[in-house]
C-alpha positions in Angstrom: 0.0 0.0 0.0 1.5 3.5 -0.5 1.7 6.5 1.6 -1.3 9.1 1.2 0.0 10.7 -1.2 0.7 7.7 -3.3 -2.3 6.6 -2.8 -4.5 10.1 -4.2 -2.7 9.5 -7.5 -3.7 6.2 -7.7 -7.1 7.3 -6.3 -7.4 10.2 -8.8 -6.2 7.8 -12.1 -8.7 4.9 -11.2 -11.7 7.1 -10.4 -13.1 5.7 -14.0 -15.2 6.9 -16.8 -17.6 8.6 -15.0 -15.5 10.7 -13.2 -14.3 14.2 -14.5 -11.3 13.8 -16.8 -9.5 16.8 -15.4 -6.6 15.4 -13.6 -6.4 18.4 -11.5 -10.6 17.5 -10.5 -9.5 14.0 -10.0 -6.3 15.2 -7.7 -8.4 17.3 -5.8 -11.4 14.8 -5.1 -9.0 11.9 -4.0 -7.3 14.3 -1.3 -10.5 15.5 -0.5 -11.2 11.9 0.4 -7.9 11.2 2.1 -7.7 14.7 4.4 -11.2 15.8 5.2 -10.0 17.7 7.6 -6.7 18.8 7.0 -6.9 21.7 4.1 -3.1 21.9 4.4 -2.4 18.5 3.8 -4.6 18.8 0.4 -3.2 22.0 -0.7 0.9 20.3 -0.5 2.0 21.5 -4.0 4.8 19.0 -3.8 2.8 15.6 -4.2 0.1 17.5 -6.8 2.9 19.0 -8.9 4.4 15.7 -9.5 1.1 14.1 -10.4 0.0 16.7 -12.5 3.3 17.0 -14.2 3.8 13.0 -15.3 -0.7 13.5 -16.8 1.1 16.6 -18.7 3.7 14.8 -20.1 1.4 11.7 -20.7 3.1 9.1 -18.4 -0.1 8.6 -16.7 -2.2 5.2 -17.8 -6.2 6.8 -18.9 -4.9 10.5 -18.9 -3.5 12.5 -22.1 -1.2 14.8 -22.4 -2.3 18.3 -21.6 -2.1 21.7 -20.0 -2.8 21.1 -16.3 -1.1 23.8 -14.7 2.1 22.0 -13.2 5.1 23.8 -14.9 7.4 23.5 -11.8 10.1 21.4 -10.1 7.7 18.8 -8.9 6.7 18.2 -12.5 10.5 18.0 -13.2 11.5 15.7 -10.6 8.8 13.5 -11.3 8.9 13.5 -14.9 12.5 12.8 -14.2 12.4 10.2 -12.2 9.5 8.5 -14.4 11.6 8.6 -17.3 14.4 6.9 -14.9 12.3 3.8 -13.9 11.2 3.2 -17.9 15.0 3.4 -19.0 15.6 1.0 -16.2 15.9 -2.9 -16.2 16.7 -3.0 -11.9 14.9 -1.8 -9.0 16.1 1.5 -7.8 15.7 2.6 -4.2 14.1 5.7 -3.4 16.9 8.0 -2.6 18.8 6.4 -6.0 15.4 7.7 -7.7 15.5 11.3 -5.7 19.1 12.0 -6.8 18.7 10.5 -10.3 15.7 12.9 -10.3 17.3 15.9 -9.0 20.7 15.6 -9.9 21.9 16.8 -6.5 21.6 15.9 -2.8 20.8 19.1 -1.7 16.9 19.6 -2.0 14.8 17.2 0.6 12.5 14.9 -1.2 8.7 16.5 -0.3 6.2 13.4 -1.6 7.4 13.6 -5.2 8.8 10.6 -5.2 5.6 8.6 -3.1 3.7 9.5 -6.3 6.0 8.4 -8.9 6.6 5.1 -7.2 3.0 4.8 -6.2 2.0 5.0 -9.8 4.9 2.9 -11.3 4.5 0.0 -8.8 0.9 -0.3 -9.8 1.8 -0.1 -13.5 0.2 3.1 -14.6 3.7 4.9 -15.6 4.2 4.5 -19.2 6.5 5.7 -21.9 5.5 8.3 -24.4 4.2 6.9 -27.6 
């Protein structure tokens, strides 16, 4: 099982046909679920930016490629590290996947890496056509 915030972006990509395609909607909804009461919690830009980011890039099993408002580092990171795990033939530990995703030590992994490896270990990562 992954952490929360692994577990809103596999919330938000299996929500199904009936849910609203937006993957900002569905990213919203799933920590809506997961933090009733915490509006910090849902708001962490960290966690959404990297979600967002990999649907932009269209990484993300069920979700095309599109403008969903995630041009940041969290995008970056994650798209990064995505891009890592396809290129990949061994399992990589998670700080192996923070550095190969950052290319430094220096910035603290901040739930980036929960969704990447949430999403990847459950087989909705995949390459660009």
């Amino acid at each position: 099982m992954a952490n929360r915030y692994g577990e809103a972006a596999l919330m938000a990509v299996r929500q199904g046909p009936s849910a609203n395609s937006d993957p900002q909607a569905r990213w919203d909804s799933a920590m809506e679920r997961l933090y009733p009461t915490s509006p910090v919690a849902r708001k962490k830009g960290s966690p959404r930016g990297a979600f967002l980011g990999l649907c932009e890039e269209g990484l993300v099993k069920g979700i095309p490629a599109g403008h969903y408002g995630a041009a940041n580092r969290h995008k970056m990171y994650a798209v990064r590290a995505a891009r890592f795990l396809i290129g990949s033939a061994e399992r990589v530990s998670r700080s192996a996947l923070w550095s190969a995703a950052t290319e430094s030590t220096d910035e603290k992994e901040n739930g980036q890496m929960d969704v990447v490896l949430a999403l990847w270990n459950n087989s909705l990562i995949e390459p660009k056509p």
